[in-house]
C-alpha positions, 0 to 999 in steps of 0.5 A: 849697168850695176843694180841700183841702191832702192834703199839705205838703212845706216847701221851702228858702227859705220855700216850701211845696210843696202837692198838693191834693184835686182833683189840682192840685200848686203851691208857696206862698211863706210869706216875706210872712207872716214879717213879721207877729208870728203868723208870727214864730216860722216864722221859725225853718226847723227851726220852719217845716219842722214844717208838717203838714196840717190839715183843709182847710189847713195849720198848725203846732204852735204855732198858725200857719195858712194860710187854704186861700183864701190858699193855693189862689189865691195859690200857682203851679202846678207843671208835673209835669216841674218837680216 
């Protein structure tokens, strides 16, 4: 099982910075997702900054979500001086 996102600090230019259950702390680049219609409306940065924690992943009021695989193994690790 993935660890799991415990929290979610939006970041300027699209990106989500993302501690994990098991410690790791990485950053997630959402601009690729803005293209598609789902993601459409995050498009909108006080929209995209509403970004809260959700079971295993992350979510936004109106819907969106992340897979917690997308999210874990396509994000980068932070080293804790750089946070």
């Amino acid at each position: 099982m993935y660890p799991r996102v415990v929290d979610v600090v939006p970041q300027q230019n699209y990106i989500l910075f993302l501690e994990f259950s098991n410690g790791e702390k990485k950053t997630f680049d959402v601009k690729p997702y803005l293209i598609h219609p789902f993601f459409k409306e995050l498009n909108d940065k006080e929209k995209f900054k509403r970004v809260k924690t959700g079971g295993l992943s992350i979510e936004w009021s109106s819907g969106q979500d992340i897979s917690p695989d997308d999210l874990y193994y396509n994000s980068i690790a932070k080293e804790s001086e750089n946070l």
